[in-house]
Backbone as CSV, one residue per row, in Angstrom:
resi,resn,N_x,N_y,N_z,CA_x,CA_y,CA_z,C_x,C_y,C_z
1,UNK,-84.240,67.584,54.414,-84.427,66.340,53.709,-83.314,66.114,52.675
2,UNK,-82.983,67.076,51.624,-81.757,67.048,51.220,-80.555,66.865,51.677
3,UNK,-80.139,67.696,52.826,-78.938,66.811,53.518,-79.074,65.444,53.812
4,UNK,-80.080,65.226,54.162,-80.430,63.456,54.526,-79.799,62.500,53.208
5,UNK,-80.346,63.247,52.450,-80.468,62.092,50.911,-78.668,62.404,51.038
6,UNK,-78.497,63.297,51.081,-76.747,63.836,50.779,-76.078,62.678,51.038
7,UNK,-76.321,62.789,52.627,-75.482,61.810,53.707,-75.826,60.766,53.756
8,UNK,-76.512,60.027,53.452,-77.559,58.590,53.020,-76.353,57.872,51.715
9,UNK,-76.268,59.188,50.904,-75.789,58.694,49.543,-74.009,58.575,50.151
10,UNK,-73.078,59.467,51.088,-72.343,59.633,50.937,-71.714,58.275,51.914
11,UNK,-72.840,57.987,52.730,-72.918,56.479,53.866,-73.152,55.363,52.579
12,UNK,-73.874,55.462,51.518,-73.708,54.231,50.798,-72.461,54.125,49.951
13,UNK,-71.771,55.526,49.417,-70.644,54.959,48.709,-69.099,54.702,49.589
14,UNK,-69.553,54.914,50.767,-68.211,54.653,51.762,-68.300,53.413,51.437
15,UNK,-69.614,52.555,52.125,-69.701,51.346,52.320,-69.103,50.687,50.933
16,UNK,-69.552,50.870,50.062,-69.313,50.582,48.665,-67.892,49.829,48.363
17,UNK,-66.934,51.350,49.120,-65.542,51.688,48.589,-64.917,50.717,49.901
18,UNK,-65.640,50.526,50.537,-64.605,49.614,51.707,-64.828,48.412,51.374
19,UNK,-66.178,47.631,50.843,-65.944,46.654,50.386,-65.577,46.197,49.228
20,UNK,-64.945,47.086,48.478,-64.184,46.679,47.190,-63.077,46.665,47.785
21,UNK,-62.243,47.298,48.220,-61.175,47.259,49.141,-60.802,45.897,49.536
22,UNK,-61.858,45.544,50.643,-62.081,44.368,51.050,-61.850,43.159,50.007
23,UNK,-62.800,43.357,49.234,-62.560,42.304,47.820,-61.399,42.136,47.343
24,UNK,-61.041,43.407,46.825,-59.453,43.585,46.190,-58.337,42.562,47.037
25,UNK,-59.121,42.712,48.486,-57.392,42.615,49.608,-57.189,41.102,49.934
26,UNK,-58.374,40.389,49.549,-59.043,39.342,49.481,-58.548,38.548,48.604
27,UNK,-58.915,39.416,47.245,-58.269,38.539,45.650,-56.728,38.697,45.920
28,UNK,-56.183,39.871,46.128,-54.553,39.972,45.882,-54.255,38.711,47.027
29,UNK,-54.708,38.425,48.134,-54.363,37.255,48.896,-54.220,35.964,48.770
30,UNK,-55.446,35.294,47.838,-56.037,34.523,46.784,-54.668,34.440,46.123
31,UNK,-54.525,35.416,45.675,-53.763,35.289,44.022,-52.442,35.422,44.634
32,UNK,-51.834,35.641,45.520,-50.244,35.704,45.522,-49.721,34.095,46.822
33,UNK,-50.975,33.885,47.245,-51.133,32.487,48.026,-50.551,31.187,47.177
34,UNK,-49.328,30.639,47.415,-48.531,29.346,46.707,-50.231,28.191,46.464
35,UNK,-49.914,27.584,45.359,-51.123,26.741,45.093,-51.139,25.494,45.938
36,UNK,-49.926,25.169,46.714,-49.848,23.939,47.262,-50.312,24.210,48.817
37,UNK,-50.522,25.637,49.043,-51.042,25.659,50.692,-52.543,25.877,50.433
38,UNK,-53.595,26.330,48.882,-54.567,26.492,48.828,-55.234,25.247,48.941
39,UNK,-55.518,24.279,49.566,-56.340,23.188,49.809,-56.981,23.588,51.023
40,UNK,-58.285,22.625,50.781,-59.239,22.354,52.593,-58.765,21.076,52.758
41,UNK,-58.103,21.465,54.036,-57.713,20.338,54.829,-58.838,19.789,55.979
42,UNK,-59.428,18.504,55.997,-60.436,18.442,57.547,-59.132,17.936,58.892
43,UNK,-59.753,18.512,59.941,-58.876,19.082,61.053,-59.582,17.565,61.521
44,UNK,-58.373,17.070,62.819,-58.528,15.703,63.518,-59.430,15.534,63.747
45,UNK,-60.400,14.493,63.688,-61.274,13.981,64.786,-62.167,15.252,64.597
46,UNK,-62.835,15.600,63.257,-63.544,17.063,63.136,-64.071,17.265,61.769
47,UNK,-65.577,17.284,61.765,-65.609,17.645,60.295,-65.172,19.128,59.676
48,UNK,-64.418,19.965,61.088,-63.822,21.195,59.893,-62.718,21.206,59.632
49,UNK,-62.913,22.249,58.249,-61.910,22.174,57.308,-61.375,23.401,57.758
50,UNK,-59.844,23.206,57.034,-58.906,25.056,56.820,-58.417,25.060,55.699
51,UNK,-58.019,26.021,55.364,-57.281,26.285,54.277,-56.202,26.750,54.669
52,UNK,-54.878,26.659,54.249,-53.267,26.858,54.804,-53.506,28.309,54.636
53,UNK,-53.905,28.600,52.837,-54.007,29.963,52.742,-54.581,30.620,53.999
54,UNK,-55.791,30.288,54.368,-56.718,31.520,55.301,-55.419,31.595,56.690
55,UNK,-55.120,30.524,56.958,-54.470,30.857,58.514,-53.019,30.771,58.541
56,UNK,-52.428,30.590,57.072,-50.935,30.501,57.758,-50.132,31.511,56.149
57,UNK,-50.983,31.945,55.251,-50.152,32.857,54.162,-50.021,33.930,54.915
58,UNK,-48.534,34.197,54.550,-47.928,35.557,55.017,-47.337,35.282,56.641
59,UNK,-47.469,34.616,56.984,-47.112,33.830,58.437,-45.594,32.645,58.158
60,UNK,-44.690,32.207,58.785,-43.617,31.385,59.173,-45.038,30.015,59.371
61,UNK,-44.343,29.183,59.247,-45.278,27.907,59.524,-43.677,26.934,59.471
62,UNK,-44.637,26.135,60.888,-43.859,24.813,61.260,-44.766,23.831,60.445
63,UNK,-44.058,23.037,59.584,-45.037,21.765,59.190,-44.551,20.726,60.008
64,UNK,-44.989,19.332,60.460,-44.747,18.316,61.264,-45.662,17.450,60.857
65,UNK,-44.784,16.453,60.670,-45.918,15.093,59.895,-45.528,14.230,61.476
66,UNK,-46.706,13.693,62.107,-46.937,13.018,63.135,-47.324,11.701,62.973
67,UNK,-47.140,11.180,64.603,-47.777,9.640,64.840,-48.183,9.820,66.341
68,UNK,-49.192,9.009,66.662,-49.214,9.093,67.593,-48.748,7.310,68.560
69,UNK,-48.169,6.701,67.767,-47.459,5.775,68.714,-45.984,5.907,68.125
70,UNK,-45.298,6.599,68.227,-43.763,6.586,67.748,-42.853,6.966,69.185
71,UNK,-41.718,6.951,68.978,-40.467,7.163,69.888,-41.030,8.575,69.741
72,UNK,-41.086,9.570,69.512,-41.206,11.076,69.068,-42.078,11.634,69.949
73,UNK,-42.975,10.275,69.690,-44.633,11.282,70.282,-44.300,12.490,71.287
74,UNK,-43.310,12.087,72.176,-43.519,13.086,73.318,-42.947,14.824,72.626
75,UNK,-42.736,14.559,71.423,-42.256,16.172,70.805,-43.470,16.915,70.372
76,UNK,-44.937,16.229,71.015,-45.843,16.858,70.431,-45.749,18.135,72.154
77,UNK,-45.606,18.057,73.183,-45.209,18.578,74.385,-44.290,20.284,73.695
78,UNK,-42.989,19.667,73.446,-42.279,20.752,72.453,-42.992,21.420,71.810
79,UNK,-43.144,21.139,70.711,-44.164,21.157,69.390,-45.500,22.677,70.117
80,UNK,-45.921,22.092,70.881,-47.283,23.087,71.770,-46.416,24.245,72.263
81,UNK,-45.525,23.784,73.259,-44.854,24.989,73.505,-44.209,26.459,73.193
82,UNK,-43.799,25.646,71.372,-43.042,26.558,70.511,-44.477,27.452,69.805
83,UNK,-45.548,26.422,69.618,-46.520,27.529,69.367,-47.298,28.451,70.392
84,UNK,-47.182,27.820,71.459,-47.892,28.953,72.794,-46.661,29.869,72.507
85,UNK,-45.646,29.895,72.486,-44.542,30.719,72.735,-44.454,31.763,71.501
86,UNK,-44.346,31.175,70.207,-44.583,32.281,69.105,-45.607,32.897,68.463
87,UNK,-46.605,32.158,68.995,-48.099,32.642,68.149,-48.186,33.935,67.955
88,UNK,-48.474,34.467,68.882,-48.231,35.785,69.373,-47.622,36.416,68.248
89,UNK,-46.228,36.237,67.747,-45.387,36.824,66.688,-46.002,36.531,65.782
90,UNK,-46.922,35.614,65.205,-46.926,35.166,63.581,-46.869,33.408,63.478
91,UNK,-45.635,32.700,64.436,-45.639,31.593,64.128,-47.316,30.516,63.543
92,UNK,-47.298,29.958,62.766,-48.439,28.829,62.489,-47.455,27.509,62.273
93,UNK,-48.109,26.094,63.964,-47.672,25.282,63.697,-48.949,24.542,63.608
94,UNK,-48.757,23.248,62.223,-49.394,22.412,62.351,-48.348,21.127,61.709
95,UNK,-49.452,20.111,62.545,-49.165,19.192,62.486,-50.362,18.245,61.443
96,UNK,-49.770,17.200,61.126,-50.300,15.968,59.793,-50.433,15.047,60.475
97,UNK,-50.753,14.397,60.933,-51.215,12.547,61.555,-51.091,12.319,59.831
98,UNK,-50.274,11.192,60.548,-50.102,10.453,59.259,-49.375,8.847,59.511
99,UNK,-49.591,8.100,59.051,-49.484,6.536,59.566,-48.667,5.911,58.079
100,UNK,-47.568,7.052,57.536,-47.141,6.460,56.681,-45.752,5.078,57.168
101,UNK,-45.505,5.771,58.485,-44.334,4.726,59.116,-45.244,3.791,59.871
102,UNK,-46.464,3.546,59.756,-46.718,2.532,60.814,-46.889,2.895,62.058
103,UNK,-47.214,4.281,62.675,-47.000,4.108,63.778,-48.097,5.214,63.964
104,UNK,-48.953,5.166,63.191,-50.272,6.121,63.789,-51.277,5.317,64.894
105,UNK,-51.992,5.725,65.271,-53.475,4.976,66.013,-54.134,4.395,65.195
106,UNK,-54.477,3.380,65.756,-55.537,2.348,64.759,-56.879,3.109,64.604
107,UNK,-57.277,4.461,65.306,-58.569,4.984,64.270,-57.710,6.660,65.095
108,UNK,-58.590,7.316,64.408,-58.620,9.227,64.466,-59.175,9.352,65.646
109,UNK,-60.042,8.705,66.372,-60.280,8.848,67.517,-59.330,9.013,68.834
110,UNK,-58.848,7.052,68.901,-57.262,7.560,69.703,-56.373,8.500,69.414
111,UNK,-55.659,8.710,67.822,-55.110,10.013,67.455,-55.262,11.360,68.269
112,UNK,-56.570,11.898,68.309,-56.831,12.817,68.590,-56.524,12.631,70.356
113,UNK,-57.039,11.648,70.868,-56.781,11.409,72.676,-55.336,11.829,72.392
114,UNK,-54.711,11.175,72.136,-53.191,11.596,71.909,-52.747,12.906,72.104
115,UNK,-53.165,13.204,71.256,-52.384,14.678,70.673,-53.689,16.149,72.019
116,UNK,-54.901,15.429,71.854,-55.738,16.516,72.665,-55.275,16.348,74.214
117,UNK,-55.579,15.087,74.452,-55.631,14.927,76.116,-53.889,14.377,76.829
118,UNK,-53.665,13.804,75.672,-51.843,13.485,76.956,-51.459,14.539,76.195
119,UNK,-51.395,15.242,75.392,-50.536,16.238,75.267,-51.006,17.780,75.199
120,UNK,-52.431,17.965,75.399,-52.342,19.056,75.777,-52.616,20.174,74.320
121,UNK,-52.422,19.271,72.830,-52.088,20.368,71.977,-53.344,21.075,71.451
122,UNK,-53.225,22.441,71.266,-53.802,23.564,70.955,-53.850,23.913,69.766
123,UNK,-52.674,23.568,68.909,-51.894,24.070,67.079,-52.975,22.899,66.296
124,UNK,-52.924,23.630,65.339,-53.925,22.739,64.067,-53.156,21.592,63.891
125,UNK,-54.131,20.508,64.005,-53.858,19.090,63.605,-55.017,18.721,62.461
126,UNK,-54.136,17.762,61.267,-55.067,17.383,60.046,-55.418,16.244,60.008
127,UNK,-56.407,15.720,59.910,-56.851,14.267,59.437,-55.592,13.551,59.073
128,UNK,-55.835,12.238,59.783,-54.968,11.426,58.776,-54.365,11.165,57.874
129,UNK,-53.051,11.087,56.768,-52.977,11.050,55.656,-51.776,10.924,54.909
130,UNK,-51.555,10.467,53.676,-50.190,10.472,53.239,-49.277,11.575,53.365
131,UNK,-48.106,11.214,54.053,-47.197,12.635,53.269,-46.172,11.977,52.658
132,UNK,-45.567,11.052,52.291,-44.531,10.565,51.429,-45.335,10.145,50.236
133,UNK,-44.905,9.660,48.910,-44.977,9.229,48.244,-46.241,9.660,47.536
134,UNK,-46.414,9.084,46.197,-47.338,9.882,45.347,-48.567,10.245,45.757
135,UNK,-48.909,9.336,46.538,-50.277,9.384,47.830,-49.985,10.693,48.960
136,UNK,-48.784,11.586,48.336,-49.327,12.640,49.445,-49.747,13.500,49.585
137,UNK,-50.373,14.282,50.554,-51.110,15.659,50.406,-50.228,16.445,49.503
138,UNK,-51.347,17.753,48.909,-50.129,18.377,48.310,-49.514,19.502,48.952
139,UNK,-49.766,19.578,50.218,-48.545,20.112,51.515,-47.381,19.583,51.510
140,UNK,-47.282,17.973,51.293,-45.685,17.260,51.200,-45.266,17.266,50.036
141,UNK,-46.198,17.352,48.881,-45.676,17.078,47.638,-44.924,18.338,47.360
142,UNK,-45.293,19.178,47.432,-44.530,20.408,47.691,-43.260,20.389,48.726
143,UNK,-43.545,20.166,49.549,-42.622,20.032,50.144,-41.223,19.343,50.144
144,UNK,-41.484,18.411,49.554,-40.704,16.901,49.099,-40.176,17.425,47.784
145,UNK,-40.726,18.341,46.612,-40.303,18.778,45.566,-39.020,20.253,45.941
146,UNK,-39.130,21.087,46.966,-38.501,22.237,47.818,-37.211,21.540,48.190
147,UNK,-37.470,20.581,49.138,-36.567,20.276,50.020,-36.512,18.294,49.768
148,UNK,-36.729,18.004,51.138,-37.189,16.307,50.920,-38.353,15.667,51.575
149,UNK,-39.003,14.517,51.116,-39.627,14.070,52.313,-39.575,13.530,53.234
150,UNK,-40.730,13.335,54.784,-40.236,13.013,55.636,-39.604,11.097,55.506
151,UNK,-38.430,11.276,55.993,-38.190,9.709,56.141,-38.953,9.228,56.923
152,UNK,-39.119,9.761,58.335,-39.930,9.430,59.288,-40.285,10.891,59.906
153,UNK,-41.492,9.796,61.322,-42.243,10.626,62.303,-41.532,11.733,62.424
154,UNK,-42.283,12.948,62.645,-41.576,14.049,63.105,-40.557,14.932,63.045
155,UNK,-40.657,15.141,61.627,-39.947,15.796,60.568,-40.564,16.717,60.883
156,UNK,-39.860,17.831,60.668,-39.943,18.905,60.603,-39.531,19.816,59.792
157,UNK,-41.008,20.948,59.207,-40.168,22.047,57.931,-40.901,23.421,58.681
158,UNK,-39.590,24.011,58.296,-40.164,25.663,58.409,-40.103,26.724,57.209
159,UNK,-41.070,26.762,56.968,-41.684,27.801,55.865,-41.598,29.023,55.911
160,UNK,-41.184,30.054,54.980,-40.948,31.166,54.882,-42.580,32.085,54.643
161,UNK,-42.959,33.086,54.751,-43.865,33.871,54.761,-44.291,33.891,53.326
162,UNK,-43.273,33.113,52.124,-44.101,33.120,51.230,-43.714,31.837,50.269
163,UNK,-44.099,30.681,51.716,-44.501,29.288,50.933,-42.749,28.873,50.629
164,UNK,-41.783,29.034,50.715,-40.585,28.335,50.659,-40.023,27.803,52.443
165,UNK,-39.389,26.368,51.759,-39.115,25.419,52.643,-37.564,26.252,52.940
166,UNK,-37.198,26.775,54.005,-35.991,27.551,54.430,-35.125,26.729,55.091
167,UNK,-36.224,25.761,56.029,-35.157,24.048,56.586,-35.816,22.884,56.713
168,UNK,-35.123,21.923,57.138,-36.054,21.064,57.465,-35.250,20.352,58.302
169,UNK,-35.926,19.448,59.675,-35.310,19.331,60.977,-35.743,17.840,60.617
170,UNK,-34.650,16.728,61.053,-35.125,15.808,61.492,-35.680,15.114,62.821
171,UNK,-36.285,14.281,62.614,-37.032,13.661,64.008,-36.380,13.812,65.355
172,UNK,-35.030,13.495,65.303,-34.195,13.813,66.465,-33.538,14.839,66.931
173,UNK,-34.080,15.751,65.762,-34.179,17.293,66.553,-35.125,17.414,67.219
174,UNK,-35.401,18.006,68.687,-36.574,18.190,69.451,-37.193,19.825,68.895
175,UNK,-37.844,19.838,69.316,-38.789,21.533,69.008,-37.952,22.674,69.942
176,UNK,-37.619,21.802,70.991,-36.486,22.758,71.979,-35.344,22.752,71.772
177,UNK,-34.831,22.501,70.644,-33.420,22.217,70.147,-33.256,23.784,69.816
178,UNK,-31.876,24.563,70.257,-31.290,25.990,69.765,-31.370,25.958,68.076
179,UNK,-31.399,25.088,67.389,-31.050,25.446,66.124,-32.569,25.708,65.338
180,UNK,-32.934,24.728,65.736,-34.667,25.033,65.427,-35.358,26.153,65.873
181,UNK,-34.764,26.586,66.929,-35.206,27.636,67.602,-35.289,29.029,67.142
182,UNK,-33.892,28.846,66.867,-32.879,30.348,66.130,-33.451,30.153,64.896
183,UNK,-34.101,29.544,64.110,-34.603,29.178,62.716,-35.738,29.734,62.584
184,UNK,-36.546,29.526,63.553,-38.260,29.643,63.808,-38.060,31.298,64.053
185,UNK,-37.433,31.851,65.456,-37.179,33.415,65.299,-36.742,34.559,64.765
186,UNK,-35.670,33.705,63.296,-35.316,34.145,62.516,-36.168,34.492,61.134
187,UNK,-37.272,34.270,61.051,-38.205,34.138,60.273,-39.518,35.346,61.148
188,UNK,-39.637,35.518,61.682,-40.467,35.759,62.982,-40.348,37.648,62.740
């Protein structure tokens, strides 16, 4: 019976010590996480939310502010590819619907047909929303303060593993462009 109590006691302070651990690994994550990726973002056409922190700190991240009626659209094709292709390593791409040029879907519904069914995409997409100007998330505001904001559709930034803007691609760079490429694996 004494060994019991022994090993009873020595099974409760493991548990103990792993979830402080846990806690600790948790807070230091919390706390070294840039304040401009700690927001809940709600995901397209979805009442759930993410947090940049939970799925993309310590990770390379593609940001991409989207439309889904622009000349571009078809870089959401690219765009999927480069994340089927790097996930695996670390890459996190998401993309922003955002109708600051005029050229989003008239509701989140078509948006999402867009981006889910003609194109196939898999990578986190966010609700609707500003990314230029004082009206923008504070994913761009940050961003726009780093580097610049998007002029237009389909800008592109790639983020360093700890929240710095390292480039930023314009619209008429494709996702399959070598330079974007060598950028994204260079980080990787």
């Amino acid at each position: 019976m004494e060994t019991l109590k022994r090993n009873m006691m020595l099974v409760l302070f493991m548990m103990g010590t792993l979830m402080a651990m846990a806690l600790n690994a948790s807070n230091a994550k919390a706390d070294s996480c840039p304040a401009f990726l700690d927001h809940d973002l709600r995901k397209l056409h979805s009442s759930d939310v993410i947090n940049l922190c939970d799925v993309a700190w310590g990770k390379p991240v593609l940001v991409v502010n989207t439309a889904s009626h622009c000349g571009y659209t078809g870089q959401f094709e690219g765009l999927e590819a480069l994340h089927k292709e790097y996930q695996a390593d670390g890459l996190v791409v998401v993309g922003f619907a955002s109708d600051d040029f005029r050229q989003e879907a008239a509701t989140e519904s078509e948006a999402a047909s867009v981006c889910f069914k003609n194109f196939g995409v898999t990578f986190t997409m966010i609700a609707p929303g500003p990314v230029t100007g004082a009206d923008a998330n504070p994913i761009f505001r940050e961003i726009a303060a780093q580097s610049t904001a998007p002029r237009w559709n389909f800008t592109k930034y790639l983020i360093d593993r700890e929240g710095k803007v390292v480039q930023s691609f314009p619209s008429r760079i494709r996702p399959d462009d070598p330079e974007l490429v060598r950028a994204v694996e260079s980080l990787l």
